[in-house]
MARZATOR-577601 format. One record per residue (C-alpha): chain; x, y, z; residue number from 1. Coordinates in Angstrom, 1 decimal, always signed. Example, Ala and Ser with C-alpha at 12.3 -4.5 7.8 and 13.67 -1.06 7.14 Angstrom:
2
+--------+--------+--------+--------+-----+
! chaine !     px !     py !     pz ! num !
+--------+--------+--------+--------+-----+
!      A !  +12.3 !   -4.5 !   +7.8 !   1 !
!      A !  +13.7 !   -1.1 !   +7.1 !   2 !
+--------+--------+--------+--------+-----+
***
This chain:
368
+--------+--------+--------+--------+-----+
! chaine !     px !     py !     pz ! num !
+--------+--------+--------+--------+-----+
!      A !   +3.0 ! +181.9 !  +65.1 !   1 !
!      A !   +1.4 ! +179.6 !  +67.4 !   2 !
!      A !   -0.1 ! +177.5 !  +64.3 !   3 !
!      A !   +3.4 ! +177.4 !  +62.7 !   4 !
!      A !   +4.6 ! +175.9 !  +65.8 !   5 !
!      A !   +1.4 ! +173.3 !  +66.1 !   6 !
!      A !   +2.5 ! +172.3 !  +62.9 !   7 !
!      A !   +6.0 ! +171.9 !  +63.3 !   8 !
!      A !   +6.1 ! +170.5 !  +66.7 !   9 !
!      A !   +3.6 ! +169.6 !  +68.6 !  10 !
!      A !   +1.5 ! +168.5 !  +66.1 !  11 !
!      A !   +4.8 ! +165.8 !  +65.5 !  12 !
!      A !   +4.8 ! +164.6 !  +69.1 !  13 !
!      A !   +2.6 ! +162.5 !  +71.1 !  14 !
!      A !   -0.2 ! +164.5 !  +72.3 !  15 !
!      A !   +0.0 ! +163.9 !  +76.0 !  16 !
!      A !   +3.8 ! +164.4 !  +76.0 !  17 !
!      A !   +3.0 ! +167.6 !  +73.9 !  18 !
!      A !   +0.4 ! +169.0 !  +76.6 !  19 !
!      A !   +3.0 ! +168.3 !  +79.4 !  20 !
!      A !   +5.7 ! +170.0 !  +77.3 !  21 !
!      A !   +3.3 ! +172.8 !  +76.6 !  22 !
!      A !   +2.4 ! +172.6 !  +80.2 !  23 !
!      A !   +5.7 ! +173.4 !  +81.4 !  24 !
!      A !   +6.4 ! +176.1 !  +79.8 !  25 !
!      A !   +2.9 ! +178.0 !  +80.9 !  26 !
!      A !   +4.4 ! +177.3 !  +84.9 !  27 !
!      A !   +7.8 ! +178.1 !  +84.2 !  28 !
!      A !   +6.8 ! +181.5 !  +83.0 !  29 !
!      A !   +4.4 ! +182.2 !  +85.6 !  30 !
!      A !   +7.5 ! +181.6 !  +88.0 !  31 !
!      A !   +9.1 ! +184.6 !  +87.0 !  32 !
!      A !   +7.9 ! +187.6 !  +88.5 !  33 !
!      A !   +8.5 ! +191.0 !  +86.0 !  34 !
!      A !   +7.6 ! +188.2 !  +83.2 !  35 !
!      A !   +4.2 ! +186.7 !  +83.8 !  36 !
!      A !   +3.1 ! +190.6 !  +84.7 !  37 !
!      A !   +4.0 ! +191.1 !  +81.2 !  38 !
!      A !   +2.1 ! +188.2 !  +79.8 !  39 !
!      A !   -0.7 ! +188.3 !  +81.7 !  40 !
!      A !   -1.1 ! +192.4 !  +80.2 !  41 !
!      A !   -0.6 ! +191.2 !  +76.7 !  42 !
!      A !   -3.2 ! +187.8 !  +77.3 !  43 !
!      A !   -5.4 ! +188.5 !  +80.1 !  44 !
!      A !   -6.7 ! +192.0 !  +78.9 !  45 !
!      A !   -9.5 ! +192.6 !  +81.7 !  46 !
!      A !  -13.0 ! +194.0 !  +80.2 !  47 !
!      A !  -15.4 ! +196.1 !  +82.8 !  48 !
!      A !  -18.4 ! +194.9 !  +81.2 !  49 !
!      A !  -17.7 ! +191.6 !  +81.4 !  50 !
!      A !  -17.4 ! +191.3 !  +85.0 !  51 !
!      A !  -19.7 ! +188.1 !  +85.7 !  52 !
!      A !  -21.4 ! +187.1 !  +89.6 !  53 !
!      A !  -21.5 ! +183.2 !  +89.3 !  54 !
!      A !  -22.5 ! +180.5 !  +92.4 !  55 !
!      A !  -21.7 ! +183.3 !  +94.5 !  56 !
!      A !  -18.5 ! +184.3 !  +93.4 !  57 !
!      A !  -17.2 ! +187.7 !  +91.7 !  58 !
!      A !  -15.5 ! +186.9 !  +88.2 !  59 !
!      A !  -13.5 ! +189.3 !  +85.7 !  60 !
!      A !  -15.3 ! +187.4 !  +83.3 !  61 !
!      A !  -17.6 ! +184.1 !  +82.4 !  62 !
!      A !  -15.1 ! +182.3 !  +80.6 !  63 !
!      A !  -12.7 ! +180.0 !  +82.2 !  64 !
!      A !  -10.8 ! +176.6 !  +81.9 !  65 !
!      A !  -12.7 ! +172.8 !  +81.7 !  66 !
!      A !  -10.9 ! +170.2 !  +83.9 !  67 !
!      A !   -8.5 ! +168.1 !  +82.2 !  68 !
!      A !   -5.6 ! +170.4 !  +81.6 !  69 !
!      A !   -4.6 ! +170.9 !  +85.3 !  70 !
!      A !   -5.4 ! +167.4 !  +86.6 !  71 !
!      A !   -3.4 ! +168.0 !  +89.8 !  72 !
!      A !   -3.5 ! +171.7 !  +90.5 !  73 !
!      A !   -0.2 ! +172.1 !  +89.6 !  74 !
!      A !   -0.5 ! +175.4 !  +87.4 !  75 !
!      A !   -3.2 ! +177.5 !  +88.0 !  76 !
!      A !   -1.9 ! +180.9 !  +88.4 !  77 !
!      A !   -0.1 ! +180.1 !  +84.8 !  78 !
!      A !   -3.2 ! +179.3 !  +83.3 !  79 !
!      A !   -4.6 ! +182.4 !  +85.1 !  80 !
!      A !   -1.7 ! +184.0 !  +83.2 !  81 !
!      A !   -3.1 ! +183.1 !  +79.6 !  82 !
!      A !   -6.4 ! +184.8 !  +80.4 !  83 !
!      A !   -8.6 ! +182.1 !  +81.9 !  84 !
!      A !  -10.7 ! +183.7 !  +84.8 !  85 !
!      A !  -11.2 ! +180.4 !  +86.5 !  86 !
!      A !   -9.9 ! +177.0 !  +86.1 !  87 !
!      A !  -11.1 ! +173.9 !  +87.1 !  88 !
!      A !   -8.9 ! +171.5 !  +88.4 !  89 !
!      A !   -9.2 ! +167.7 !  +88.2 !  90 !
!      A !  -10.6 ! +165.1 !  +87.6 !  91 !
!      A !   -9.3 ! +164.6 !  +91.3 !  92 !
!      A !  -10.0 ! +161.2 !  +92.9 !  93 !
!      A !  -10.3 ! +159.7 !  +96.3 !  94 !
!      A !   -7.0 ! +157.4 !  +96.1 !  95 !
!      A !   -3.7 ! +157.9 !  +93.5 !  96 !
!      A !   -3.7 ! +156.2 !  +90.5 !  97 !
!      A !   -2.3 ! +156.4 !  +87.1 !  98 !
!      A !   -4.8 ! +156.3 !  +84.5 !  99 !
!      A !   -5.3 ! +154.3 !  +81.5 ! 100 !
!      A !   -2.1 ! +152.7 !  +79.7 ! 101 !
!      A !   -0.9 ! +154.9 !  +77.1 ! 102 !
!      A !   -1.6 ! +156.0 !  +74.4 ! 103 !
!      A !   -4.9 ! +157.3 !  +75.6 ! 104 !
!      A !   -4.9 ! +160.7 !  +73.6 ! 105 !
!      A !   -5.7 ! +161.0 !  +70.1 ! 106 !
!      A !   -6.1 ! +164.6 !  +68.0 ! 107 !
!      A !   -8.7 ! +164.7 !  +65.2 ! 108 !
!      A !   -7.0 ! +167.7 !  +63.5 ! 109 !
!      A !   -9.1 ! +168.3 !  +60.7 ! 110 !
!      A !  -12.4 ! +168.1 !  +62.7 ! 111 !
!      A !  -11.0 ! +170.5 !  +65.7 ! 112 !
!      A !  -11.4 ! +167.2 !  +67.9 ! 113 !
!      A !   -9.6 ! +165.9 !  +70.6 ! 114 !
!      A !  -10.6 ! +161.6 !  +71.8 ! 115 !
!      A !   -8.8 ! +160.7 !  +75.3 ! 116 !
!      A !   -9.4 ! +158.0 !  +77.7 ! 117 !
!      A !   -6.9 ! +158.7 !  +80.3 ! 118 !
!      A !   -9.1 ! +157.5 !  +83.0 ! 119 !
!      A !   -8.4 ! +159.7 !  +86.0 ! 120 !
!      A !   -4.8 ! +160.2 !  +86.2 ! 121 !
!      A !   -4.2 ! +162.3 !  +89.2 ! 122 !
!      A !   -2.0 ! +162.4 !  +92.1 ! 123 !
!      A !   -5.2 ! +161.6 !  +94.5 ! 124 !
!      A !   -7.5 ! +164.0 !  +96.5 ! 125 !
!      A !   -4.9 ! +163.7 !  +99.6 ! 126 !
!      A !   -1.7 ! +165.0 !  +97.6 ! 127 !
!      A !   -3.9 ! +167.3 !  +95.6 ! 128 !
!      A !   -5.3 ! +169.1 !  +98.8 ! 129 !
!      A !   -1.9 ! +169.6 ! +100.1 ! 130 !
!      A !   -0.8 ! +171.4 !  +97.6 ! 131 !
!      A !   -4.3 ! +174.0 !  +96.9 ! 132 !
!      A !   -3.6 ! +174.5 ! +100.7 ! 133 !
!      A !   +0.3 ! +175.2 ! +100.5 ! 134 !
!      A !   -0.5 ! +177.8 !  +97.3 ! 135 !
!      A !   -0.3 ! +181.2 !  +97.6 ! 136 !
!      A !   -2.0 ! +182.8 !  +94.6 ! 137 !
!      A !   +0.0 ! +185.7 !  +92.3 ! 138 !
!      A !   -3.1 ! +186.0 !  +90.5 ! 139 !
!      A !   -6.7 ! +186.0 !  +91.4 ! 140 !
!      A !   -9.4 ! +183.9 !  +89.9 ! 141 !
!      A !  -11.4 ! +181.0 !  +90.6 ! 142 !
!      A !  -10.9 ! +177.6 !  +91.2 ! 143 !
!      A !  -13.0 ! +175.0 !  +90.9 ! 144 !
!      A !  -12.0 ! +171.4 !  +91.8 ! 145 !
!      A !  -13.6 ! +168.5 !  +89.9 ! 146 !
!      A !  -13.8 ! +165.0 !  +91.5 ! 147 !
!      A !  -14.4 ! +161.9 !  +90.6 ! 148 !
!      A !  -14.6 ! +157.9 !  +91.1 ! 149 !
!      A !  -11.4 ! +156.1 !  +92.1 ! 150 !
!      A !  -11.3 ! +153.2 !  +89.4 ! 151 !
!      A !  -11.1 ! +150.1 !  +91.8 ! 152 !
!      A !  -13.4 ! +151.1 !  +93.9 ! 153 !
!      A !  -16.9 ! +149.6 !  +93.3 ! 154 !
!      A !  -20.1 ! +151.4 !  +92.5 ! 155 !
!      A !  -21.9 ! +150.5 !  +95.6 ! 156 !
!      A !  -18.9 ! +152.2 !  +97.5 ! 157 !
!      A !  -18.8 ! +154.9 !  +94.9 ! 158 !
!      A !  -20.6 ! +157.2 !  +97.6 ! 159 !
!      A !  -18.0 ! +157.1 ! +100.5 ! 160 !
!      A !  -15.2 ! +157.8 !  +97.8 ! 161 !
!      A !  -16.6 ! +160.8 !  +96.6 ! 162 !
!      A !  -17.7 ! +162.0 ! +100.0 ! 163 !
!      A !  -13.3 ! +161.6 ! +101.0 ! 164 !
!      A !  -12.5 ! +163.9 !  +98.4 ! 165 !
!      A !  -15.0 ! +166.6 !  +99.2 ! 166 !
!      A !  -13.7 ! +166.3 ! +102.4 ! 167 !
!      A !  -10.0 ! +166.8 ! +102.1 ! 168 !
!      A !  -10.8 ! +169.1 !  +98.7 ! 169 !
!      A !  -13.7 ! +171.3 ! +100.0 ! 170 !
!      A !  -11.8 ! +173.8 ! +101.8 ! 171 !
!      A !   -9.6 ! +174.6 !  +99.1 ! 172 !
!      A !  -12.1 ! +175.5 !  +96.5 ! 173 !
!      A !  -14.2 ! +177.8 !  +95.3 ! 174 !
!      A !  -16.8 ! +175.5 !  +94.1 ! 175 !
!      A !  -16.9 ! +171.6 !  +93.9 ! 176 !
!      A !  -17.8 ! +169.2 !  +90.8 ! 177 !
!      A !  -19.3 ! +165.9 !  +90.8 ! 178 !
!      A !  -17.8 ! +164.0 !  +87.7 ! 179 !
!      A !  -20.2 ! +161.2 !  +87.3 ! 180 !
!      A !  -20.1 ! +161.8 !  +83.3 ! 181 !
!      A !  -16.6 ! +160.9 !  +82.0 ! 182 !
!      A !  -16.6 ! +157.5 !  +79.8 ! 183 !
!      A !  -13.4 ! +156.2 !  +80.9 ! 184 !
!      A !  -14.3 ! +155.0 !  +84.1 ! 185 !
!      A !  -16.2 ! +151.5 !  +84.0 ! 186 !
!      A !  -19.3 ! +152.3 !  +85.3 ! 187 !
!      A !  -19.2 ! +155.9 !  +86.2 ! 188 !
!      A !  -22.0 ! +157.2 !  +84.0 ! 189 !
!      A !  -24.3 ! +154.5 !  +85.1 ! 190 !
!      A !  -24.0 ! +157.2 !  +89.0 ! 191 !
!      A !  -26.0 ! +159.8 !  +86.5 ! 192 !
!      A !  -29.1 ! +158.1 !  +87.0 ! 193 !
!      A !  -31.3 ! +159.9 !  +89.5 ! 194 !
!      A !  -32.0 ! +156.9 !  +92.1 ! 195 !
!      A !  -28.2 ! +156.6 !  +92.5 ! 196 !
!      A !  -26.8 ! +160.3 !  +91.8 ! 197 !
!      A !  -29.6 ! +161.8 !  +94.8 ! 198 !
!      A !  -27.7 ! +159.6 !  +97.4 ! 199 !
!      A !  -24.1 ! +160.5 !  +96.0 ! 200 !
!      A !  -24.8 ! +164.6 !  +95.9 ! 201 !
!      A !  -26.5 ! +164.5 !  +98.8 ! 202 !
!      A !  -23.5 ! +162.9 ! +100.5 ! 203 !
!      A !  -21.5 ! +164.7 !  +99.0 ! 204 !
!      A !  -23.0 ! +168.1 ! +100.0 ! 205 !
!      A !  -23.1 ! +166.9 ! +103.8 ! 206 !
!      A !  -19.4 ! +166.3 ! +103.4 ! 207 !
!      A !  -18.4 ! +169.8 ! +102.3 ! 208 !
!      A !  -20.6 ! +171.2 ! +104.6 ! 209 !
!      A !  -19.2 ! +169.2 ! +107.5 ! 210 !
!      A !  -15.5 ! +169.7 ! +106.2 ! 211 !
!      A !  -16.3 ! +174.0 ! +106.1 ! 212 !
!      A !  -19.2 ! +174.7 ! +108.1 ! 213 !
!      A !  -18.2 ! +178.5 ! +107.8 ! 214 !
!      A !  -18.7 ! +178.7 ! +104.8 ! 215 !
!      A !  -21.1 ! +177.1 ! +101.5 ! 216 !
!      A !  -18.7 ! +175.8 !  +99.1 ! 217 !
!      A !  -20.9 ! +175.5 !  +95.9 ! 218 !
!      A !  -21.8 ! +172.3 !  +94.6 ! 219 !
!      A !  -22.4 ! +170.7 !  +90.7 ! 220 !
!      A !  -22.6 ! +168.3 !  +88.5 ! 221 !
!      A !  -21.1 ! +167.5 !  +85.1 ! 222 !
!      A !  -23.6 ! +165.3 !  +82.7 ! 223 !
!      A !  -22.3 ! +163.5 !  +79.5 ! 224 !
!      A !  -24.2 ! +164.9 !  +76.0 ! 225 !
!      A !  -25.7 ! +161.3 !  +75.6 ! 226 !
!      A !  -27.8 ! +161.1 !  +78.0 ! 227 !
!      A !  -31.4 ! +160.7 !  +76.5 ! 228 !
!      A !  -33.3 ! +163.9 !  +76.8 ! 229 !
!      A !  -35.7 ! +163.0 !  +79.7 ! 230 !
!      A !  -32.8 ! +161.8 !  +81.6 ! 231 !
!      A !  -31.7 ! +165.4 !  +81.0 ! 232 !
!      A !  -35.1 ! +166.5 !  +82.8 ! 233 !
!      A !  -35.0 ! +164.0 !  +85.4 ! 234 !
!      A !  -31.5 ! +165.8 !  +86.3 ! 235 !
!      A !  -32.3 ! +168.9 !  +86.3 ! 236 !
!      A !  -35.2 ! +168.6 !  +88.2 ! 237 !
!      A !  -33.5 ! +166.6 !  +90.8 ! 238 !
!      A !  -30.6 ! +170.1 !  +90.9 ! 239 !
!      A !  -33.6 ! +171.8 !  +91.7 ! 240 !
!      A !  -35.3 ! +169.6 !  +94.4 ! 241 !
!      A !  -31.3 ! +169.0 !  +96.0 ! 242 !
!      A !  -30.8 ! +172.8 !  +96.6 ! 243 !
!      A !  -27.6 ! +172.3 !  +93.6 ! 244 !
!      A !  -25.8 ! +175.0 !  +92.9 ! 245 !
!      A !  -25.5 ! +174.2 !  +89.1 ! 246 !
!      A !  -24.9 ! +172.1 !  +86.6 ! 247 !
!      A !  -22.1 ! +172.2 !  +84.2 ! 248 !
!      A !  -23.0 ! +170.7 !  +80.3 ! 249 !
!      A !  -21.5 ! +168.7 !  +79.2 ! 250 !
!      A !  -18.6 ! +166.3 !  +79.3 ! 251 !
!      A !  -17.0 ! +164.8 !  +76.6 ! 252 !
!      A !  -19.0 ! +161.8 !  +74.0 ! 253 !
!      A !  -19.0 ! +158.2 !  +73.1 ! 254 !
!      A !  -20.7 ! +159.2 !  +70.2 ! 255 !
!      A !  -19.1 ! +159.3 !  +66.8 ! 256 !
!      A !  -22.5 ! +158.7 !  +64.4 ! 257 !
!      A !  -23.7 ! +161.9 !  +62.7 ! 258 !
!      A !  -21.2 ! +163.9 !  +63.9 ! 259 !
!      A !  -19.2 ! +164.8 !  +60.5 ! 260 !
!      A !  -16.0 ! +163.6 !  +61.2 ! 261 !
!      A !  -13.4 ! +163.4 !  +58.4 ! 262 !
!      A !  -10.5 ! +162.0 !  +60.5 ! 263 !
!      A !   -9.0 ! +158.9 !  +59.8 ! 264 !
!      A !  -11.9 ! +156.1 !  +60.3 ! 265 !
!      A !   -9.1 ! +154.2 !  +62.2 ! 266 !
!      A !   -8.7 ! +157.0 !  +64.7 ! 267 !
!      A !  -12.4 ! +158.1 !  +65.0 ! 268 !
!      A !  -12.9 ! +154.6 !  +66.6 ! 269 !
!      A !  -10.5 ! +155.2 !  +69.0 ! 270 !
!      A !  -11.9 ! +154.3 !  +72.4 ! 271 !
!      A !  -13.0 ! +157.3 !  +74.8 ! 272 !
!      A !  -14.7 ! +160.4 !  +74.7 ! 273 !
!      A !  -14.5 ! +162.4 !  +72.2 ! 274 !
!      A !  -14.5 ! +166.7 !  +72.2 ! 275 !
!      A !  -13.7 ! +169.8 !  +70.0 ! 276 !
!      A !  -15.8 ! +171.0 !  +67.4 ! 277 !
!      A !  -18.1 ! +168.2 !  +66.8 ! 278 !
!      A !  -19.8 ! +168.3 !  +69.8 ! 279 !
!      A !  -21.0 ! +172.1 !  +69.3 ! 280 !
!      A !  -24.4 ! +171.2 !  +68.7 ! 281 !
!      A !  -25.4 ! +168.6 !  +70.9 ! 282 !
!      A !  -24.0 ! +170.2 !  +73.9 ! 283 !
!      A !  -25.9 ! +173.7 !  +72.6 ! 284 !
!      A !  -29.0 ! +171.9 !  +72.6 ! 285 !
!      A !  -28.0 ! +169.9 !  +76.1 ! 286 !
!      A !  -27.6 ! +173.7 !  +77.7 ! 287 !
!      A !  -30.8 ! +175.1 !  +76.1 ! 288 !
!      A !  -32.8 ! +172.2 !  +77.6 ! 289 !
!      A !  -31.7 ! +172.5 !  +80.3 ! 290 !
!      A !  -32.1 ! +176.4 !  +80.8 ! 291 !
!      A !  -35.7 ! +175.8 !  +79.7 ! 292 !
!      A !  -36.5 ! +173.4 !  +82.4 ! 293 !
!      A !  -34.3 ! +175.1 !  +85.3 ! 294 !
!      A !  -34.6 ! +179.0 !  +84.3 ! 295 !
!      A !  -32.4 ! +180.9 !  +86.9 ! 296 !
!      A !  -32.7 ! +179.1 !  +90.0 ! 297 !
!      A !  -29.3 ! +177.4 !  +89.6 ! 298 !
!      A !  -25.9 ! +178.3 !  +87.8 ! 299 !
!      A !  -25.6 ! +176.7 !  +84.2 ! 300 !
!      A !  -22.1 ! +176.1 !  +82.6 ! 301 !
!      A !  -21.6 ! +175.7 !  +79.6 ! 302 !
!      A !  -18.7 ! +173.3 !  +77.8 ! 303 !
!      A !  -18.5 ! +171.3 !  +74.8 ! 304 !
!      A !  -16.5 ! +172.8 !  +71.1 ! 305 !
!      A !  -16.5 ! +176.3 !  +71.8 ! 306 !
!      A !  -13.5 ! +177.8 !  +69.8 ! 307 !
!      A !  -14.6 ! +181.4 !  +69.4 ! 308 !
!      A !  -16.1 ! +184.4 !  +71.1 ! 309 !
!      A !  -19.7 ! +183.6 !  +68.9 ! 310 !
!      A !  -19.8 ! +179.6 !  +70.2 ! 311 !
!      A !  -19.2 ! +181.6 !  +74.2 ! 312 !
!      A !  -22.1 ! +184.5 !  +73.2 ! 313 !
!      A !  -24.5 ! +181.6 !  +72.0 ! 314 !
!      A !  -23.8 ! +179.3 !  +75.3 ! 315 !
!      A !  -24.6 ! +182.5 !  +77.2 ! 316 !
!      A !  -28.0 ! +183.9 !  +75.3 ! 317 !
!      A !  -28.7 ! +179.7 !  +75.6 ! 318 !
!      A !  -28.8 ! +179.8 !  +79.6 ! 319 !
!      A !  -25.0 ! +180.0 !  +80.8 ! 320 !
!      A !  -23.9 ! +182.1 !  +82.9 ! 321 !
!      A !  -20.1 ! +180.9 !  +82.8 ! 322 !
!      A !  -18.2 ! +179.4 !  +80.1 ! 323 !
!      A !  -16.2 ! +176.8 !  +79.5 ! 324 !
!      A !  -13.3 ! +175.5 !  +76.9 ! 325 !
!      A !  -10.2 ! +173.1 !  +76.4 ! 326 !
!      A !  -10.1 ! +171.3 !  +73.0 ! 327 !
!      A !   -9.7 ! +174.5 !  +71.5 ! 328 !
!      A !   -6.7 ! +175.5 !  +73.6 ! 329 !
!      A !   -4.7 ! +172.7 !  +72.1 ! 330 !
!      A !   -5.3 ! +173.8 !  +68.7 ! 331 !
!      A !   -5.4 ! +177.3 !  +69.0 ! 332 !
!      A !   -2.6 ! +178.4 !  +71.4 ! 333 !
!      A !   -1.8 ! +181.2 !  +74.1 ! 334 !
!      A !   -3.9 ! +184.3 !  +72.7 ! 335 !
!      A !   -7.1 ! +181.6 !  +72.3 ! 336 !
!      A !   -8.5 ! +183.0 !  +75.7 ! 337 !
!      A !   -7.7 ! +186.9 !  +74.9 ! 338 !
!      A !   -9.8 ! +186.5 !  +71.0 ! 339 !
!      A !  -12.7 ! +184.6 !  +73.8 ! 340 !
!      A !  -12.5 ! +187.9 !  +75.8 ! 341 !
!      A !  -12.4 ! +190.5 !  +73.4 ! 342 !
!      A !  -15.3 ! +189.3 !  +70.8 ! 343 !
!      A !  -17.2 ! +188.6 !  +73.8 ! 344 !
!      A !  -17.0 ! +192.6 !  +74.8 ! 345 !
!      A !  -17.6 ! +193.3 !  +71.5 ! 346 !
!      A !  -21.0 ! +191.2 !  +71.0 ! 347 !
!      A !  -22.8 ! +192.8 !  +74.4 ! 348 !
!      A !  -22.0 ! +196.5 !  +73.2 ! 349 !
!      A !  -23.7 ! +196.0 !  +70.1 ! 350 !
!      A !  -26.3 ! +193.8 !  +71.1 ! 351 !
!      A !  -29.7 ! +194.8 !  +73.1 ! 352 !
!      A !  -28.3 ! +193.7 !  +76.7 ! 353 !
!      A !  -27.3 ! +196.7 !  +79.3 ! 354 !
!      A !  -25.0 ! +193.8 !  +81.0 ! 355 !
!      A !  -24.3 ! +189.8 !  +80.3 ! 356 !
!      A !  -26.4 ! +188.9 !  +83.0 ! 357 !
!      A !  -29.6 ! +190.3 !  +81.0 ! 358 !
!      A !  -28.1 ! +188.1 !  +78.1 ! 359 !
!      A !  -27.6 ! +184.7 !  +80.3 ! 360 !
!      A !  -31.1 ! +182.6 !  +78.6 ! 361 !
!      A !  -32.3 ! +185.3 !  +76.3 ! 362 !
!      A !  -32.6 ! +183.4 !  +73.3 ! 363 !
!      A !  -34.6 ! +180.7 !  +75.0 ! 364 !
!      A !  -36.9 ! +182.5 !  +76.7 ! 365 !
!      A !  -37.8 ! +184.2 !  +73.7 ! 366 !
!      A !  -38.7 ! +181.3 !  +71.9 ! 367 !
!      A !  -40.3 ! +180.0 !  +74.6 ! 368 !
+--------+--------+--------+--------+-----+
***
């Protein structure tokens, strides 16, 4: 039913004002009480044995939301609704602002792909912490809260803006992530080299320390998939020396070489960063890399063109311990997180794991 109404609706209308219709719909529904208990049976099934312990943190299950969706924590306890067992909010930044000009969101439809280059729009880490601290949950699950670089402010003051949103943002989430990995903020992914990012996450981690000293609010990062593979070390390893709580791989791609796209050439070279499908692999190998050079001692997430239950199981036996989706959302609908769920159940009782923690890295270190 869903993929009728893709194709007869939303795939007609402008993608962003489709997700904000979409959007609406998920909230309204969650604002009715004997209703979004009915919906949350029928989409948010709850599985024992997929109960997950993550940064900390006690989850029904590993598999959850990407920021992007809910940019200004404005619907989490619908999205909770549709089955996600945490949702990351954002990208939040220091100041207001509105983003690119449109249009800045592009679907690849026959390669599962999504390009955007929205560049941040949010309401602003003030107006967003408001509202996390005015909410009172009708469902539980996790909330992470994903911050990022005000656009006008420059990189050598890119510290100090960061360090105002942990501030205002820490006390309201469950765990925090640094965004120093999206491509549609001039200059931004330039913060992922090590002798600038150990200054920002170390600031940053004094900041939410300072703002809830009762309490360790975990702290990660989100890399791009381009970044060259000993950069991918140098990152890990500096996670490791920082006392990081994990690292989530990976954001979207400026990449559009080797990737198989069919699309329209026109829109393929549509500036921004590109997810979905295509970027299965390299984000695969990104988490496998990294599991291999970090083992357990921090949390790996995994993100980047999962649509199924078996892209989610290989993520996990790859090194993460919590998984991540979006792209697939748009194109597969409301029961997209339930199908995630139930083949995941499915894959650990027939596989040689007692639990999914025993699974997390399996397949890595056996071929190591």
């Amino acid at each position: 039913m869903y993929r009728i109404l893709f194709t007869l609706l939303f795939s007609r209308m402008d993608p962003e004002g489709a997700h904000h219709l979409a959007f609406r719909w998920i909230r309204r529904v969650a604002r009715v009480p004997v209703l979004r208990t009915f919906v949350a049976a029928l989409l948010a099934p709850r599985y024992e044995e997929l109960r997950t312990e993550a940064l900390g943190l006690r989850l029904h299950s590993p598999f959850g939301l990407a920021a992007g969706f809910d940019k200004n924590a404005v619907g989490i306890d619908g999205l909770a609704m549709v089955g996600f067992d945490h949702v990351e909010i954002g990208t939040v930044t220091g100041e207001p602002q509105p983003g690119n000009p449109k249009k800045r969101l592009f679907r690849l439809v026959p390669d599962r792909a999504l390009i955007n280059r929205m560049g941040f729009n949010n309401d602003g880490s003030l107006a967003v912490a408001a509202r996390l601290a005015s909410r009172r949950p009708v469902f539980r699950t996790v909330v992470g809260v994903n911050i990022g670089k005000t656009k006008v402010v420059p990189e050598s003051e890119a510290a100090a803006d960061y360090v105002k949103s942990a501030e205002r943002l820490a006390p309201h989430a469950d765990y925090l992530v640094v965004n120093v990995s999206s491509p549609n903020t001039p200059g931004l992914r330039s913060l992922q080299a090590v002798d600038q990012l150990r200054p920002l996450l170390t600031a940053v981690r004094e900041a939410a320390d300072r703002a809830v000293p009762a309490r360790r609010v975990p702290l990660l990062v989100k890399i791009a998939p381009d970044l060259a593979d000993g950069d991918i070390d140098a990152v890990a390893d500096l996670a490791v020396e920082l006392g990081l709580d994990g690292i989530i791989a990976t954001n979207t791609t400026i990449a559009r070489e080797g990737l198989g796209l069919t699309s329209d050439p026109a829109l393929v070279q549509e500036t921004g960063g590109l997810s979905g499908a295509p970027l299965k692999a390299r984000s695969l190998e990104v988490l496998r890399r990294l599991y291999a050079r970090v083992g357990d001692r921090i949390t790996l997430v995994g993100v980047g063109g999962i649509e199924n239950a078996e892209d989610a199981w290989q993520r996990i036996l790859a090194g993460a311990t919590l998984v991540q989706g979006y792209s697939a959302f748009i194109y597969q609908g409301p029961f997209w997180a339930r199908s995630i769920h139930k083949g995941l159940a499915a894959r650990l009782r027939t596989s040689p794991y007692t639990t999914l923690a025993d699974a997390v890295g399996a397949d890595v270190r056996t071929s190591a």
